[in-house]
mmCIF file of the C-alpha atoms, coordinates in Angstrom:
data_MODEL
# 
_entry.id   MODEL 
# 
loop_
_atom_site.group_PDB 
_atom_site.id 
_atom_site.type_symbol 
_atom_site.label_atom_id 
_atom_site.label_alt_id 
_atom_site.label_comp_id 
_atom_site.label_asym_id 
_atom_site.label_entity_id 
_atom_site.label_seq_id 
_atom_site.pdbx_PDB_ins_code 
_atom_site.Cartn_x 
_atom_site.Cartn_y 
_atom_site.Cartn_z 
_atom_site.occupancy 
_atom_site.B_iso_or_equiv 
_atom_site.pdbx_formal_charge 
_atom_site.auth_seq_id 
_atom_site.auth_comp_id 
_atom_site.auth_asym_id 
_atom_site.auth_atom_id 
_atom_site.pdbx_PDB_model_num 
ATOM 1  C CA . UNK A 1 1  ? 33.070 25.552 20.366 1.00 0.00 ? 1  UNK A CA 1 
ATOM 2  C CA . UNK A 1 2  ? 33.667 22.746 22.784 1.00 0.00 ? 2  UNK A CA 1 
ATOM 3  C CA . UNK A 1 3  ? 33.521 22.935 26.451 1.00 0.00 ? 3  UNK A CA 1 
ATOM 4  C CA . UNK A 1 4  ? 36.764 22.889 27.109 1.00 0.00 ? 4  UNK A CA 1 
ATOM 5  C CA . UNK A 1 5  ? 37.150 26.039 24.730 1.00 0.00 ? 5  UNK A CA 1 
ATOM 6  C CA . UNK A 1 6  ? 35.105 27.588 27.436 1.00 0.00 ? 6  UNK A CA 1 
ATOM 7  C CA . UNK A 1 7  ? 36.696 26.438 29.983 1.00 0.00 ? 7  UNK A CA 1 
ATOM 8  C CA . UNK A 1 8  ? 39.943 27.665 29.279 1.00 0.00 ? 8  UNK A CA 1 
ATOM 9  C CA . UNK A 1 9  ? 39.112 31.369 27.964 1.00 0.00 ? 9  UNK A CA 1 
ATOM 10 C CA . UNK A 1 10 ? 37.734 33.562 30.614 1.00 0.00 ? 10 UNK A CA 1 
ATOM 11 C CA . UNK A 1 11 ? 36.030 35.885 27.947 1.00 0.00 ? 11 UNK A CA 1 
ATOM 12 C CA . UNK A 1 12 ? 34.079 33.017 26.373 1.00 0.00 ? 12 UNK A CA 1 
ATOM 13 C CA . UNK A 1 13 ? 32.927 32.020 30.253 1.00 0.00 ? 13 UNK A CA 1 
ATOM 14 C CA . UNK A 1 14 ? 31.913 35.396 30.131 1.00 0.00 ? 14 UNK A CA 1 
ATOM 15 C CA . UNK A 1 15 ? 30.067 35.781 27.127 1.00 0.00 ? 15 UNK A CA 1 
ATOM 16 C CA . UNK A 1 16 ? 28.242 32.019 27.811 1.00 0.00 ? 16 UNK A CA 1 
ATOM 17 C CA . UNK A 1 17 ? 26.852 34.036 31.158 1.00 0.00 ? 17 UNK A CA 1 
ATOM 18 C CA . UNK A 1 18 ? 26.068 37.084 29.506 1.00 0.00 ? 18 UNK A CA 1 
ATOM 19 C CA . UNK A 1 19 ? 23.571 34.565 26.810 1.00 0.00 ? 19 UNK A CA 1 
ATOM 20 C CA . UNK A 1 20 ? 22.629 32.626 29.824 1.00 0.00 ? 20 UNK A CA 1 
ATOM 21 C CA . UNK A 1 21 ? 21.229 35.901 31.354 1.00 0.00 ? 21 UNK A CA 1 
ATOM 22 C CA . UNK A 1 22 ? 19.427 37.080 28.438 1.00 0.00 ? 22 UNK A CA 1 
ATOM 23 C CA . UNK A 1 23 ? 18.015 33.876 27.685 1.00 0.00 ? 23 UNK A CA 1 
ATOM 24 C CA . UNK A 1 24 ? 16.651 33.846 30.973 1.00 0.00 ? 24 UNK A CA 1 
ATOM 25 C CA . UNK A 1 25 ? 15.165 37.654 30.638 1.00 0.00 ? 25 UNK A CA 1 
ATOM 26 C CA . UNK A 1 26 ? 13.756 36.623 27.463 1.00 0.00 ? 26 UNK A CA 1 
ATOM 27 C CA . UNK A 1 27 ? 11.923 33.372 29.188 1.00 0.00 ? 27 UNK A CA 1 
ATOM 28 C CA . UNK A 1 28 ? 10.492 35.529 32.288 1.00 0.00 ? 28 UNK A CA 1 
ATOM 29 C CA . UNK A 1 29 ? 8.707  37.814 29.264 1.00 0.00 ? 29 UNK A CA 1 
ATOM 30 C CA . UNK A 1 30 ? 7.653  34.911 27.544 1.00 0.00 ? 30 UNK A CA 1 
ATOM 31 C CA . UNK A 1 31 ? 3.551  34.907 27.505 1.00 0.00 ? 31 UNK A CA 1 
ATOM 32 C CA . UNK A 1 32 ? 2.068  31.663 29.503 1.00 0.00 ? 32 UNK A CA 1 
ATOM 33 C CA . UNK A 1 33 ? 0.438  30.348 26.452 1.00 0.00 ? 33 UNK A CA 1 
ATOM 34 C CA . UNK A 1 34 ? 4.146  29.916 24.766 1.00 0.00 ? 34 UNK A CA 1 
ATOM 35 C CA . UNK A 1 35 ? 5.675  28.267 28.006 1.00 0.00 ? 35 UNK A CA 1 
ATOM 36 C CA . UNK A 1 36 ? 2.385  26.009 27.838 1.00 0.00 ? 36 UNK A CA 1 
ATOM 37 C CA . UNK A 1 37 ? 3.258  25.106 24.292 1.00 0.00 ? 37 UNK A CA 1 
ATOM 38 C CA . UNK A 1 38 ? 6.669  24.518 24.475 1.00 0.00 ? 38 UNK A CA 1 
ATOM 39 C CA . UNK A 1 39 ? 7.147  22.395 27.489 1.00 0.00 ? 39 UNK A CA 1 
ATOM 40 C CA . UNK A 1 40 ? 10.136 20.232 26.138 1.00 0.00 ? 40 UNK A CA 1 
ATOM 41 C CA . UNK A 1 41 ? 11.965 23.480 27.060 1.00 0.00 ? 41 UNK A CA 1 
ATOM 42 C CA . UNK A 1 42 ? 12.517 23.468 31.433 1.00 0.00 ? 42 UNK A CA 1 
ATOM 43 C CA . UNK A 1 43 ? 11.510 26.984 31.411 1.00 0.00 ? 43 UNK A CA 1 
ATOM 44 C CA . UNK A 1 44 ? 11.897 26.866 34.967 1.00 0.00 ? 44 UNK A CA 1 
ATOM 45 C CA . UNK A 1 45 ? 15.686 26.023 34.744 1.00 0.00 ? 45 UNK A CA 1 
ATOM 46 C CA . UNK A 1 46 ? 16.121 28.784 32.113 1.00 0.00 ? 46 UNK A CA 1 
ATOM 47 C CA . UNK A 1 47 ? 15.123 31.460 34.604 1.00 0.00 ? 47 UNK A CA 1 
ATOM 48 C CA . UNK A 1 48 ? 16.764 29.820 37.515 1.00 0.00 ? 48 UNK A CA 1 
ATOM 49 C CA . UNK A 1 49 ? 20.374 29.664 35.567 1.00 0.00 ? 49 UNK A CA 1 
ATOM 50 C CA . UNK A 1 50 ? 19.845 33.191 34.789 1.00 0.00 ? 50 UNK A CA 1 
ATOM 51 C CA . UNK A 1 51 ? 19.231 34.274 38.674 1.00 0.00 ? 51 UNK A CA 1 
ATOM 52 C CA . UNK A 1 52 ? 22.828 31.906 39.346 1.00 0.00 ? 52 UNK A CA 1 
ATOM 53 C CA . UNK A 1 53 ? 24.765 33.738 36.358 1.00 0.00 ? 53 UNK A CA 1 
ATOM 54 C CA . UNK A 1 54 ? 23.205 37.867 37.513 1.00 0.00 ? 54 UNK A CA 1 
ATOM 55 C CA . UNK A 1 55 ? 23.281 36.916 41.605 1.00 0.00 ? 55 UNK A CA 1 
ATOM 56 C CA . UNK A 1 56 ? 25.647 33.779 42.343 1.00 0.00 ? 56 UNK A CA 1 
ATOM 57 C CA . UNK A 1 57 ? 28.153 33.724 39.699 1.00 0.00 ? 57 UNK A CA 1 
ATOM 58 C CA . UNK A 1 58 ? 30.443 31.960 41.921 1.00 0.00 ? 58 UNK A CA 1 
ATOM 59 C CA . UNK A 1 59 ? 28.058 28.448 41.850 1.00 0.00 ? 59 UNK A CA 1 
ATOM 60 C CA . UNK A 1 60 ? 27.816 28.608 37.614 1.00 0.00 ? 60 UNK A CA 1 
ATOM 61 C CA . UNK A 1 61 ? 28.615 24.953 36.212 1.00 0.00 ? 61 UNK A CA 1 
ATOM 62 C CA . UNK A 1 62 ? 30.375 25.880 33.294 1.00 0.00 ? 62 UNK A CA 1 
ATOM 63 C CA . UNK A 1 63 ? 29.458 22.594 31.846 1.00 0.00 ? 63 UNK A CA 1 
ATOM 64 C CA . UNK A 1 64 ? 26.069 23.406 32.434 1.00 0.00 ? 64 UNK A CA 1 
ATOM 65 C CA . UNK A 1 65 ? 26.754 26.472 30.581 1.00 0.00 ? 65 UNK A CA 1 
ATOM 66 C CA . UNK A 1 66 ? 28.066 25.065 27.713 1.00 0.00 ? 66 UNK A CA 1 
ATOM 67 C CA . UNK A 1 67 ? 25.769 22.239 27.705 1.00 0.00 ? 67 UNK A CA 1 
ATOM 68 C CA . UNK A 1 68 ? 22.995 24.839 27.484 1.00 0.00 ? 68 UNK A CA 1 
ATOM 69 C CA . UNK A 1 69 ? 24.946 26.777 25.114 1.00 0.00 ? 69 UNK A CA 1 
ATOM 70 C CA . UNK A 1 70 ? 25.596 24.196 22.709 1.00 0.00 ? 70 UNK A CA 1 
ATOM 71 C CA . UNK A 1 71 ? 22.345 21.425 22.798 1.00 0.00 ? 71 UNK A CA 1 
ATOM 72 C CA . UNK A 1 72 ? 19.637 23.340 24.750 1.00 0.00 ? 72 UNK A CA 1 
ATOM 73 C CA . UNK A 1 73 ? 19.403 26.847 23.281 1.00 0.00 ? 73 UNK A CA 1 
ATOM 74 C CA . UNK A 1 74 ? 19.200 25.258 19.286 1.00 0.00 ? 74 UNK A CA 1 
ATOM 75 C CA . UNK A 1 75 ? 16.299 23.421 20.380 1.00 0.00 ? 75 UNK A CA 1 
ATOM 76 C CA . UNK A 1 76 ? 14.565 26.166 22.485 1.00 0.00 ? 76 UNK A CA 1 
ATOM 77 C CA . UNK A 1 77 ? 15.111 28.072 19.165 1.00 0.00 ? 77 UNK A CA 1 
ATOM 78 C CA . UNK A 1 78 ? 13.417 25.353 17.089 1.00 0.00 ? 78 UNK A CA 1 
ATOM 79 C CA . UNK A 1 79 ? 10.568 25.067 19.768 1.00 0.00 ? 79 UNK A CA 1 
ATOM 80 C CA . UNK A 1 80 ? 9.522  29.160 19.671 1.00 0.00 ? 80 UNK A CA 1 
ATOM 81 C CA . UNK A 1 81 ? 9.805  28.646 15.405 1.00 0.00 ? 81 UNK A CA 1 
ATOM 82 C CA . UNK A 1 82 ? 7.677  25.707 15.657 1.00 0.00 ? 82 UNK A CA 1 
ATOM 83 C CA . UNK A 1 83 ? 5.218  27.574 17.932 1.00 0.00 ? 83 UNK A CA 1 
ATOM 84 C CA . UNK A 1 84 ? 5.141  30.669 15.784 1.00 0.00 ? 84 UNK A CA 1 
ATOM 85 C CA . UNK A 1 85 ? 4.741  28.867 12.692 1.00 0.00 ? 85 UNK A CA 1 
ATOM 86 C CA . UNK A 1 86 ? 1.740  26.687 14.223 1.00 0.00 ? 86 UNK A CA 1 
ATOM 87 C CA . UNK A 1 87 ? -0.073 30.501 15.043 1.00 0.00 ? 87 UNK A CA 1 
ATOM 88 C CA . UNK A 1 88 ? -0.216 31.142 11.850 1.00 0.00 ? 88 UNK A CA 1 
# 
């Protein structure tokens, strides 16, 4: 999907906050030893674009969004593998 995709269909804008605000959930549960281990991810951001999308929906970047959508989530994904993989 490209950003402008998002930008024009409301329901997609939708959905890409409804997977920003689990991803942030999922990052406030994550143990310290993974957010340790992983800190090419900006945990911090994670959780604080998940407080915008649940509390101040009207200051979401959609860019952001899709930029997180689209290049950041694939490589958070490959950073948690990578970690489980290294515990054996």
């Amino acid at each position: 999907m490209t950003a402008e995709a998002l930008n024009a269909e409301r329901p997609l804008r939708l959905a890409g906050e409804a997977v920003i605000g689990r991803l942030g959930d999922i990052a406030t549960t994550l143990p310290d030893e993974v957010t340790k281990a992983t800190p090419e991810i900006p945990w911090r951001e994670v959780k604080g674009m998940r407080v915008v999308a649940a509390h101040a929906y009207h200051r979401i970047d959609y860019e952001e969004v899709w930029v997180t959508l689209a290049r950041r989530r694939p490589r958070m994904d490959e950073a948690i593998k990578c970690w489980r993989h290294a515990q054996g």
